[in-house]
Backbone as CSV, one residue per row, in Angstrom:
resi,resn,N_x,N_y,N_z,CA_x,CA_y,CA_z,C_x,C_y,C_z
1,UNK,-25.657,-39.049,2.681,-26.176,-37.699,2.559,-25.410,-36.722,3.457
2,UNK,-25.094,-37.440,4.637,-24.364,-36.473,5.770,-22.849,-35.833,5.012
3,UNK,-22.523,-37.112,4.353,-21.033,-36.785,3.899,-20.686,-35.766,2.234
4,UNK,-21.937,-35.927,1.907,-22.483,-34.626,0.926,-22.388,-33.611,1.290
5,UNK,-23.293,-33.487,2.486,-23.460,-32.134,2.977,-21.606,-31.300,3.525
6,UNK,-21.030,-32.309,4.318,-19.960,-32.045,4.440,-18.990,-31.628,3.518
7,UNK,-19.334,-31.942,2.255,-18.313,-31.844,0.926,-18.586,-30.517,1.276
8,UNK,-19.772,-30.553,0.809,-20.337,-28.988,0.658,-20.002,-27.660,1.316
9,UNK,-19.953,-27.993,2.424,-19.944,-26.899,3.995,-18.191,-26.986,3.484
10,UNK,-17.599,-27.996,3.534,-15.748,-27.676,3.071,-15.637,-26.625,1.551
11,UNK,-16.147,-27.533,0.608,-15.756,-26.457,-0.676,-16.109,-24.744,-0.174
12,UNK,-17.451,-24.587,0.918,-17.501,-23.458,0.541,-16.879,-22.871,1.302
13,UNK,-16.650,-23.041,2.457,-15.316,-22.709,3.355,-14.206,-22.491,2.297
14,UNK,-13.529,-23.305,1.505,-12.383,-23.128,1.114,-12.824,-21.945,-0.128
15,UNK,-13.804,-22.258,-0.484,-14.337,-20.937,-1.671,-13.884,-19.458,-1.022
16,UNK,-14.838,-19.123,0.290,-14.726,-18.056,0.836,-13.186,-17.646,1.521
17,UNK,-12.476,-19.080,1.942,-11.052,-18.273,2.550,-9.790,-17.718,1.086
18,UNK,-10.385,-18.857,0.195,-9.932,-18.296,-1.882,-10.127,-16.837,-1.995
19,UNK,-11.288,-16.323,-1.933,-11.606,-14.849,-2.072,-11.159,-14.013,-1.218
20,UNK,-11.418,-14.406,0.288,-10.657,-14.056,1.199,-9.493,-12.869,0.471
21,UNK,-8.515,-14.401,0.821,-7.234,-13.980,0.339,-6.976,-13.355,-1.013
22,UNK,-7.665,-13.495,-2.081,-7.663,-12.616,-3.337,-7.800,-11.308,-2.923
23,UNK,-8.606,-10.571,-1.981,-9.142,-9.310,-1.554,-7.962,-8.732,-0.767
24,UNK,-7.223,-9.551,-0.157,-5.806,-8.688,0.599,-5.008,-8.865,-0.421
25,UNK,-4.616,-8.748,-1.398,-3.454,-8.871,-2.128,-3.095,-7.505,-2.574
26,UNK,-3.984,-6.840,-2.052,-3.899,-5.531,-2.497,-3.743,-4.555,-1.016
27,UNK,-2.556,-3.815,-0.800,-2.203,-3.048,0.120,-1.025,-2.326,-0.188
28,UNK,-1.077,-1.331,0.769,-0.075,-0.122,0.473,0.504,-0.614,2.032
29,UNK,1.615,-0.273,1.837,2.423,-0.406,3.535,3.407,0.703,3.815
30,UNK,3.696,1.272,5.043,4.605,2.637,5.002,5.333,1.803,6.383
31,UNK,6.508,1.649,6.205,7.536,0.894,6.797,8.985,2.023,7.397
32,UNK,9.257,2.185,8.568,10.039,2.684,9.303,10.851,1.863,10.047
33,UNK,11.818,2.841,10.609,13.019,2.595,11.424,12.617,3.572,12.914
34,UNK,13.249,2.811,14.045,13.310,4.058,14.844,15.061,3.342,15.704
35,UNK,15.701,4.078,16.366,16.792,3.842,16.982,16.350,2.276,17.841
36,UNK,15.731,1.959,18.145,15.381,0.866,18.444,14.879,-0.184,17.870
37,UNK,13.731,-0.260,17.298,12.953,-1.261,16.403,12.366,-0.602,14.901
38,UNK,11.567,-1.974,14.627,11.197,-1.212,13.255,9.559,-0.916,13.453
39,UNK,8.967,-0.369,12.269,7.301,-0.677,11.919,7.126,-0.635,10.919
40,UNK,5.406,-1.268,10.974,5.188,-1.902,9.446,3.621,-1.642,9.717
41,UNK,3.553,-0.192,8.887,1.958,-0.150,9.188,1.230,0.206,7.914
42,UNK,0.042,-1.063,7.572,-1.019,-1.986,6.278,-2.113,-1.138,6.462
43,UNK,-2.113,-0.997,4.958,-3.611,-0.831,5.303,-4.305,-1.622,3.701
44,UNK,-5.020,-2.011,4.086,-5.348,-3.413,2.910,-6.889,-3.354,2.916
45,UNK,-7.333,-2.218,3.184,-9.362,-2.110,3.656,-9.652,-1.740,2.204
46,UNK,-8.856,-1.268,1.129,-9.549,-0.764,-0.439,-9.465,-1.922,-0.925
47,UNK,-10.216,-2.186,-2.122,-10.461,-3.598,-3.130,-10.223,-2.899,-4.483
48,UNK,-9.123,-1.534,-4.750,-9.597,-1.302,-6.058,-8.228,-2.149,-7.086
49,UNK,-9.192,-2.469,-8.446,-7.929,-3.204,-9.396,-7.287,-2.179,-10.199
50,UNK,-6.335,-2.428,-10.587,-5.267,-1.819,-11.372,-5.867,-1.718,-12.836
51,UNK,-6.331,-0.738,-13.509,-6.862,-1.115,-14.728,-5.625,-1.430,-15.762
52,UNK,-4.975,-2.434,-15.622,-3.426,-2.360,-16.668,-4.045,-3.828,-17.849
53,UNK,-3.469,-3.142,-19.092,-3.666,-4.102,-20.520,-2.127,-4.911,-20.071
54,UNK,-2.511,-6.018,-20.070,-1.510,-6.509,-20.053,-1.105,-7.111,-21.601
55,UNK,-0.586,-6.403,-22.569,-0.533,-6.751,-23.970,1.265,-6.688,-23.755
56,UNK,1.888,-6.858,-24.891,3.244,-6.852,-25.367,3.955,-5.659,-25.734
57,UNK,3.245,-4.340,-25.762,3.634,-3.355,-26.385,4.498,-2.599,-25.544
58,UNK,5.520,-1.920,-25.547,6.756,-1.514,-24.933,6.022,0.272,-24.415
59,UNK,4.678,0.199,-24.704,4.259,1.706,-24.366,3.010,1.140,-23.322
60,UNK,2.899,0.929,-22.470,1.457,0.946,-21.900,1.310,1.309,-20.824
61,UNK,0.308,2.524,-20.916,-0.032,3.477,-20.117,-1.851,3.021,-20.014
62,UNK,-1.929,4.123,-18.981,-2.934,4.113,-18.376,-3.582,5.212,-17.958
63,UNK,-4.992,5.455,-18.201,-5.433,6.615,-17.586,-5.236,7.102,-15.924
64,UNK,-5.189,8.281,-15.659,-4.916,7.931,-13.865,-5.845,7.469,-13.342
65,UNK,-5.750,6.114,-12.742,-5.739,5.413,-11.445,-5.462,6.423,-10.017
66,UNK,-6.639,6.153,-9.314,-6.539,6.864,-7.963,-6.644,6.075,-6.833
67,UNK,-6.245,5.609,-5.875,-6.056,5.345,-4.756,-6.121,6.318,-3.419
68,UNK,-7.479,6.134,-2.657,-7.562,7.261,-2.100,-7.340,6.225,-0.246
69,UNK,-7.117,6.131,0.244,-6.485,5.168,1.878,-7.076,6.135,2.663
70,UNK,-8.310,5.541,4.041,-8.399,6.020,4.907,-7.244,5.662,5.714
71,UNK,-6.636,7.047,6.103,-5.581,7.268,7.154,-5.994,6.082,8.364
72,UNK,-7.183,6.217,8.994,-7.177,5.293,9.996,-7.234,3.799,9.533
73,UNK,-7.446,3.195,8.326,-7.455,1.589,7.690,-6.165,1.596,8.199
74,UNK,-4.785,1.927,8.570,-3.670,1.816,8.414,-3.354,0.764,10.097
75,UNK,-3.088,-0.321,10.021,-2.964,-1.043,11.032,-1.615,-1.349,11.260
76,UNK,-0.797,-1.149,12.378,0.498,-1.074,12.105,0.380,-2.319,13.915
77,UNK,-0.223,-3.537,13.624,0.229,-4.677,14.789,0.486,-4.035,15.990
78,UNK,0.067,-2.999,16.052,0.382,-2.662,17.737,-0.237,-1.281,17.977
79,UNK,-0.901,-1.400,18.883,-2.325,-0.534,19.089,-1.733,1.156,19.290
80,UNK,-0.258,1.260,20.355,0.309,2.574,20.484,1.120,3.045,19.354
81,UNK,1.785,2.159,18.572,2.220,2.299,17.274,1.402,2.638,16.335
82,UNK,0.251,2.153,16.143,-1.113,2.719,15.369,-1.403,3.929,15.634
83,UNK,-1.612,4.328,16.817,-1.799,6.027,17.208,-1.004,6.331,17.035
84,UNK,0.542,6.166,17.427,0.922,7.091,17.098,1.386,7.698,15.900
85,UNK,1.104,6.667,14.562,1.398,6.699,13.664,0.152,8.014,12.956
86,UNK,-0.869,7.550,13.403,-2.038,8.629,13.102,-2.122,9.574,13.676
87,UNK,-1.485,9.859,14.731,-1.465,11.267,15.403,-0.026,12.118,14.409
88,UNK,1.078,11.506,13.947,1.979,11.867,13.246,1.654,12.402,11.769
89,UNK,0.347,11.501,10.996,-0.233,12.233,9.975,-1.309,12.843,10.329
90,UNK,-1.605,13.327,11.224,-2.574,14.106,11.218,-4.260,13.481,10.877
91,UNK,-4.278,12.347,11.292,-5.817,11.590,10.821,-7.159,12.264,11.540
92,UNK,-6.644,13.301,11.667,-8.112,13.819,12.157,-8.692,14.981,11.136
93,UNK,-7.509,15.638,11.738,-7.299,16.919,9.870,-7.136,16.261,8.423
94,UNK,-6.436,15.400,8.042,-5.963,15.045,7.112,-6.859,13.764,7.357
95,UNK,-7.988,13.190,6.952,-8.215,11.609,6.838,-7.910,10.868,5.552
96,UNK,-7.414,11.254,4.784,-6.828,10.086,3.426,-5.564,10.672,3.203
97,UNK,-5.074,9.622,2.534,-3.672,9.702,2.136,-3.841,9.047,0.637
98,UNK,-3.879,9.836,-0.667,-4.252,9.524,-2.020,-2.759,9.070,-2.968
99,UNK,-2.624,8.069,-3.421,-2.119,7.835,-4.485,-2.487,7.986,-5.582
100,UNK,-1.720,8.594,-6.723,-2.505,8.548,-8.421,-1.333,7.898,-8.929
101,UNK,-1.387,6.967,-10.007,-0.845,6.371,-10.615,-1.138,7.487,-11.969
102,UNK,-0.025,8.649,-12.327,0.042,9.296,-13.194,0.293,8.916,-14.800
103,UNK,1.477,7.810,-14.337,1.661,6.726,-16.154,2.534,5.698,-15.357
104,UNK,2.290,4.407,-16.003,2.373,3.383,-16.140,3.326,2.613,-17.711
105,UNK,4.815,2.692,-17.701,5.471,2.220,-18.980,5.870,0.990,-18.909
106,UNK,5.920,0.389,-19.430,6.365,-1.521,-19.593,7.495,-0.955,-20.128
107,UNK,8.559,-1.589,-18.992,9.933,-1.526,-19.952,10.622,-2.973,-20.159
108,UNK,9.907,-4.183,-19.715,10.258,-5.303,-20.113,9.071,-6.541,-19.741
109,UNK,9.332,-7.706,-20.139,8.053,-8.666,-19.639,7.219,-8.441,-18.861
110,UNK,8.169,-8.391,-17.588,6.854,-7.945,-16.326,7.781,-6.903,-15.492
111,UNK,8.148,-5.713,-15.741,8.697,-4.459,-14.831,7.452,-3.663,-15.789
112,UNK,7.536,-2.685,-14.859,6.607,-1.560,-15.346,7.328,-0.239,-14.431
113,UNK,7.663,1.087,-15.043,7.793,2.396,-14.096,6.748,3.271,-14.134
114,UNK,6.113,3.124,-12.582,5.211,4.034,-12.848,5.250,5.649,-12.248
115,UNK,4.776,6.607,-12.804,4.935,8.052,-12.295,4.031,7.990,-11.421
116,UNK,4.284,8.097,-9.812,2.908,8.330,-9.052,2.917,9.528,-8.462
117,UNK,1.693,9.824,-7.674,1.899,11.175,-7.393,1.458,11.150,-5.634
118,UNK,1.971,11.233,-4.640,1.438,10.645,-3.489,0.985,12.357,-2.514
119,UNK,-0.468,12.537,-2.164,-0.686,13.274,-1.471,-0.801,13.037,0.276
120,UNK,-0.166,13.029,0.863,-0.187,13.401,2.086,-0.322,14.790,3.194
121,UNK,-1.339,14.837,4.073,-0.929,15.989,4.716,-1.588,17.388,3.855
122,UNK,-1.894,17.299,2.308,-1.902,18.054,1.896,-0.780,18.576,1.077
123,UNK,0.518,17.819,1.348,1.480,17.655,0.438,1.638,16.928,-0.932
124,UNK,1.958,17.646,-1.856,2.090,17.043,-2.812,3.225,16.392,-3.302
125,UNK,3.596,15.390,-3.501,4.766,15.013,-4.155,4.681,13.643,-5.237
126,UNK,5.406,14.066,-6.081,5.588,13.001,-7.221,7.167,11.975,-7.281
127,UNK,6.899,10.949,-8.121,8.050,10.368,-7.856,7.954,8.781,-8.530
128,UNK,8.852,8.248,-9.109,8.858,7.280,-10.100,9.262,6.234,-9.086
129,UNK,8.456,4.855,-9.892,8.372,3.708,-8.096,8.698,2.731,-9.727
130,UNK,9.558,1.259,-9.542,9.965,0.366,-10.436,8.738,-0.694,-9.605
131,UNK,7.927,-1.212,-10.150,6.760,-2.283,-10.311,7.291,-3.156,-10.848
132,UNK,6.415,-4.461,-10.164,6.894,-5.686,-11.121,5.798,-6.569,-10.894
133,UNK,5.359,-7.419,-12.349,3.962,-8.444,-12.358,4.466,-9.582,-12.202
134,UNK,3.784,-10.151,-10.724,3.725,-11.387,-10.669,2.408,-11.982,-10.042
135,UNK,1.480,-13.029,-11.040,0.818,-13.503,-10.537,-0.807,-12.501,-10.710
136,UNK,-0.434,-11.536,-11.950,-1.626,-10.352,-11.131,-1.518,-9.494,-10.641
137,UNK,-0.160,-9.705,-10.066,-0.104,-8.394,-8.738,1.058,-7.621,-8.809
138,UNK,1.112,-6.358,-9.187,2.071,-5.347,-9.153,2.540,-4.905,-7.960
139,UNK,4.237,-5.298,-7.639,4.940,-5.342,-6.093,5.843,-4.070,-6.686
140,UNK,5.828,-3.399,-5.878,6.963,-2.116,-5.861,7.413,-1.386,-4.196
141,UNK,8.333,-0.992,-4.448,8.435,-0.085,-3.152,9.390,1.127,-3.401
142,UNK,9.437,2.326,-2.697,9.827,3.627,-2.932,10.230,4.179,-1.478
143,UNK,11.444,4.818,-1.539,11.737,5.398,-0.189,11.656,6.933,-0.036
144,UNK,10.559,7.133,0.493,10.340,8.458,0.969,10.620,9.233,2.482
145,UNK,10.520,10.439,2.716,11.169,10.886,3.924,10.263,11.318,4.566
146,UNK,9.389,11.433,5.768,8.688,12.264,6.730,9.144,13.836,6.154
147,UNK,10.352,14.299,6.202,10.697,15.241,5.942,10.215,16.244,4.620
148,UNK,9.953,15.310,3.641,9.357,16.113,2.129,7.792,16.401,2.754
149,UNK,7.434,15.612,3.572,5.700,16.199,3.565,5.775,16.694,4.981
150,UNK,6.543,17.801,5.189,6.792,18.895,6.362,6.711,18.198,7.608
151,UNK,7.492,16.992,8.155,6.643,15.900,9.395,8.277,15.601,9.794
152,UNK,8.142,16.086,11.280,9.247,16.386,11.779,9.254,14.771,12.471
153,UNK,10.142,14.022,12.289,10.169,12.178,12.725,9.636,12.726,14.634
154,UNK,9.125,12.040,14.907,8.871,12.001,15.918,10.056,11.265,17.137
155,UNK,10.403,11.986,18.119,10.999,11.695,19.512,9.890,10.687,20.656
156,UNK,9.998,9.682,21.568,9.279,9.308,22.555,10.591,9.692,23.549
157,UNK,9.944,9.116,25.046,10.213,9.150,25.816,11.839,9.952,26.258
158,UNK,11.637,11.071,25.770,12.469,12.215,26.206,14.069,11.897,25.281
159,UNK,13.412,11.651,23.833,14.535,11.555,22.687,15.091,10.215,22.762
160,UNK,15.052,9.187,23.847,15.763,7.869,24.048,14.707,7.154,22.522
161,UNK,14.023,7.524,22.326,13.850,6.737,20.859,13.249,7.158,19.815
162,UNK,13.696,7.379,18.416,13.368,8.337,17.486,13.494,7.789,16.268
163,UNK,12.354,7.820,15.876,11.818,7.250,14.836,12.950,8.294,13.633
164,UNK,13.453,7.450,12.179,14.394,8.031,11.141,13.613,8.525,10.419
165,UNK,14.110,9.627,9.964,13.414,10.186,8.173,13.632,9.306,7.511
166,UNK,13.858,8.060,7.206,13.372,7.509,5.786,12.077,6.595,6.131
167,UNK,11.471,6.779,5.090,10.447,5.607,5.220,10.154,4.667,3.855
168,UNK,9.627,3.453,3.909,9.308,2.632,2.842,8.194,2.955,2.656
169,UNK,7.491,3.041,0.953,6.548,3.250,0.573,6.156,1.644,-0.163
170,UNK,5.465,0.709,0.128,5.350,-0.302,-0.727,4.081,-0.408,-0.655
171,UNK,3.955,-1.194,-1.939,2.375,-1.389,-2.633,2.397,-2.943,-3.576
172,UNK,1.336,-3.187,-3.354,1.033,-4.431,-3.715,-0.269,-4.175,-4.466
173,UNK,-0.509,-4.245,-5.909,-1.846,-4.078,-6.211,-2.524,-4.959,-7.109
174,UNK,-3.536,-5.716,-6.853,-3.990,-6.400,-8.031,-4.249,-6.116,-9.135
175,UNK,-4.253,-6.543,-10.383,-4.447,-6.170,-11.757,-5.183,-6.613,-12.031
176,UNK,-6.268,-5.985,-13.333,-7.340,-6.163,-13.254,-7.203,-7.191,-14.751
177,UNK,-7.771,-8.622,-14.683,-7.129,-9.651,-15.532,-8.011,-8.880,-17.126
């Protein structure tokens, strides 16, 4: 009976770390350079699915999809890197940072281009990101600049280290089966 119970207490352990991990598969990441090192700051706190048909047809679109990211979900592994990443967008004035997935085209098995439209800051900007299905999960990334959403890269310690205008925009999103 003891060793029953044990089955038990394991499957559901392994049940819950299964879902677990199904629930992060989905994150947006904004990835930098600075004259010194890099960053890599997640934010993976939304659960929403991708409403995509996954059929054969060389046209498939989608109504817009919105993605709305609390500015502060954004965890970038290091607590002064985190601020200062949120003091740079403005997370007090500005608390979300919205993606819309405007259209969505299958241009082969599993690529998809989608038109997104990314608000930051109050900035608007649009811009075509190449997606790709694997597993469920639509992987893309897009290089955007501090500079298009009026955000002057930030200087520390008296210019000796300065973060670059480019940044990585990547996204990971589950699809909804």
């Amino acid at each position: 009976m003891k060793t029953l119970s044990t089955v038990l207490k394991t499957a559901v352990l392994l049940l819950s770390l299964n879902l677990l991990a199904q629930e992060k598969t989905s994150y947006i990441s904004i990835n930098g350079t600075t004259n010194v090192n890099t960053f890599k700051c997640v934010n993976n706190s939304f659960h929403q699915l991708v409403p995509l048909s996954l059929n054969h047809s060389s046209d498939n679109k989608f109504a817009e999809t919105s993605i709305n990211l609390i500015v502060k979900d954004f965890d970038c592994k290091n607590r002064i890197m985190t601020n200062d990443f949120r003091d740079i967008i403005h997370a007090e004035k500005y608390p979300f940072l919205n993606i819309t997935f405007l259209s969505l085209d299958k241009k082969d098995h599993n690529t998809y281009k989608a038109f997104v439209q990314v608000k930051m800051m109050n900035k608007v900007k649009k811009y075509f990101v190449d997606l790709t299905l694997k597993d469920s999960v639509l992987v893309g990334n897009k290089t955007l600049r501090f500079s298009e959403f009026d955000i002057i890269p930030p200087k520390k310690f008296g210019g000796m280290v300065s973060v670059k205008d480019d940044l990585n925009l990547a996204v990971s999103l589950k699809v909804k089966d």
